[in-house]
C-alpha positions in Angstrom: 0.0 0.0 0.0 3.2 2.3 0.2 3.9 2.2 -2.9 0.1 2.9 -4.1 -0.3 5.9 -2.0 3.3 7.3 -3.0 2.0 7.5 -6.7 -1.2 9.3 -5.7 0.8 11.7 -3.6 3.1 11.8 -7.0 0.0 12.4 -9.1 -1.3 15.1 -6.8 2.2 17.1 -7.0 2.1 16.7 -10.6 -1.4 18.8 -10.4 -0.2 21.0 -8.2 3.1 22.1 -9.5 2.0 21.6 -13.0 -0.6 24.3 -12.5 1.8 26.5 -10.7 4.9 26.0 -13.1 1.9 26.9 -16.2 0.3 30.1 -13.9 3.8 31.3 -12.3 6.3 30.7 -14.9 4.7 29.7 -18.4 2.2 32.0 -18.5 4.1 35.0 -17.7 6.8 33.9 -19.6 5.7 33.6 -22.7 3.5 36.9 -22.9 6.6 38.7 -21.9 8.6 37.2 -25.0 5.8 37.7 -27.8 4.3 41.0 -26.5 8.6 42.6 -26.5 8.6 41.6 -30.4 5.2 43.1 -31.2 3.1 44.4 -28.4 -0.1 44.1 -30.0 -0.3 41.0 -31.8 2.2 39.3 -29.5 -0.5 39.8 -26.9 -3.0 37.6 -29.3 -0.3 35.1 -30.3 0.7 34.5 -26.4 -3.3 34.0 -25.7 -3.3 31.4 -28.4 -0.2 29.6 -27.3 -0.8 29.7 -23.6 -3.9 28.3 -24.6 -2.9 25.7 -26.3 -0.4 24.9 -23.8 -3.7 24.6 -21.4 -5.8 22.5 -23.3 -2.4 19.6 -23.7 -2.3 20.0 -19.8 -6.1 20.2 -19.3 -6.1 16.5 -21.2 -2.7 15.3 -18.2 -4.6 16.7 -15.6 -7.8 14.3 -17.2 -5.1 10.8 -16.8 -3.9 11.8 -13.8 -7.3 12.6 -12.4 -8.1 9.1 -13.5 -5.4 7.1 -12.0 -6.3 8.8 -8.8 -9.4 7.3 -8.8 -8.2 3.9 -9.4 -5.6 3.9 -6.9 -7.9 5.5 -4.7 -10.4 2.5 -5.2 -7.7 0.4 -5.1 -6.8 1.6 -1.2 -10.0 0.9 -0.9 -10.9 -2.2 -2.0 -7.0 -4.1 -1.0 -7.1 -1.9 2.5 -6.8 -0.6 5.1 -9.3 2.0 3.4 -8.1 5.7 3.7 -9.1 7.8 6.0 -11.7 10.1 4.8 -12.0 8.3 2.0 -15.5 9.5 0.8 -14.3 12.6 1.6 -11.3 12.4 -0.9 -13.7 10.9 -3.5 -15.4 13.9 -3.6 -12.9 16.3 -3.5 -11.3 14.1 -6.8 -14.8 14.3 -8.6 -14.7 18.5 -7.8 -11.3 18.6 -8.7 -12.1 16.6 -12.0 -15.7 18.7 -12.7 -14.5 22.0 -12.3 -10.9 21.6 -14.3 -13.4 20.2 -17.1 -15.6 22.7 -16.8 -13.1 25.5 -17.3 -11.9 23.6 -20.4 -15.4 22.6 -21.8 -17.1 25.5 -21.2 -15.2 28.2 -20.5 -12.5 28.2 -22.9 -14.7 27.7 -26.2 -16.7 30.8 -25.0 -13.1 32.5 -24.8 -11.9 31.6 -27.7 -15.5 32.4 -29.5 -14.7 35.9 -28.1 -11.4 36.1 -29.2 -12.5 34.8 -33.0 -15.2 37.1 -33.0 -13.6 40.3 -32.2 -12.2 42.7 -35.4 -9.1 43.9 -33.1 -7.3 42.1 -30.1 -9.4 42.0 -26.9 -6.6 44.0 -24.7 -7.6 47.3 -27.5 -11.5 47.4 -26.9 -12.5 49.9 -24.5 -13.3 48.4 -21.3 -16.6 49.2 -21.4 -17.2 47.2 -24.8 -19.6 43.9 -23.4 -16.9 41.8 -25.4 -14.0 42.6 -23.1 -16.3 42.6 -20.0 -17.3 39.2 -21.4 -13.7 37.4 -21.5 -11.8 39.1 -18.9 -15.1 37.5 -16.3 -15.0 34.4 -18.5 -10.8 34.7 -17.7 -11.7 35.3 -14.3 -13.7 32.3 -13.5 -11.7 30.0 -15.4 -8.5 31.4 -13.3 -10.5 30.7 -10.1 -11.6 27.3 -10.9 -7.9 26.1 -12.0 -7.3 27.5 -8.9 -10.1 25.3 -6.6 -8.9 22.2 -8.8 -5.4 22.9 -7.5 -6.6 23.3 -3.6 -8.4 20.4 -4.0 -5.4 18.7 -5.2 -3.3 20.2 -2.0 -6.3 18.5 0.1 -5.2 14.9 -1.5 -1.9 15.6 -0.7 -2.0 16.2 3.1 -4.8 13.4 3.1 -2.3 10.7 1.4 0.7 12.3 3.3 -1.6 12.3 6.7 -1.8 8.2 6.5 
């Protein structure tokens, strides 16, 4: 059982820093290097990329959410069965709907906003209902990443707490 509950405490890490590494580092990063070549269009070019960047770690996060669920039913099933473990089963399934939700939902309605706008978003006056539109939409999805990734800090300390 060692062994079982080191990978989910390895799967949850990945989560966490993964998410950290991509909002800390990547994302800053790689708006500051587009935008210093052309400020405007770098801007749009660094949405798209970061992006894309999202959606290939939204689909990890997706395998790794999965595995936790097995090797959380296998805890289960083998024993002893972890503490809290309904408890952990539905912080996995939160941590699972809302990261898919952001990804599903959110980020299509983003990137509809983004296809549909004549000029970058960044150069509509902040009053225009289109920027209001994704920089809430930007919001929320920011804030749900960032429930997924406290979630995944709860299965941590759970699985390090046994």
């Amino acid at each position: 059982m060692g062994s079982v509950r080191f990978v989910s405490l390895l799967l949850s890490a990945i989560w966490i820093g993964g998410l950290a590494i991509l909002g800390g580092v990547a994302a800053p990063a790689v708006f500051a290097v587009l935008q210093s070549h052309d400020p405007v269009a770098g801007r749009t070019l660094a949405g798209e990329l970061f992006g894309a960047i999202l959606w290939k770690f939204q689909q990890v996060l997706w395998i790794v959410g999965g595995l936790q669920f097995v090797l959380l039913g296998v805890r289960a099933a083998v024993g002893p069965r972890p503490r809290r473990f309904t408890l952990q089963l539905l912080v996995l399934c939160g941590m699972l709907a809302v990261s898919s939700y952001s990804a599903l939902a959110i980020t299509p309605r983003i990137d509809a906003i983004r296809r549909a706008s004549t000029t970058t978003i960044a150069s509509l006056a902040t009053t225009d209902p289109a920027r209001r539109e994704f920089g809430m939409l930007h919001g929320a999805s920011n804030v749900l990443l960032a429930l997924a990734c406290a979630g995944a800090l709860t299965l941590f300390w759970f699985d390090s707490r046994e």
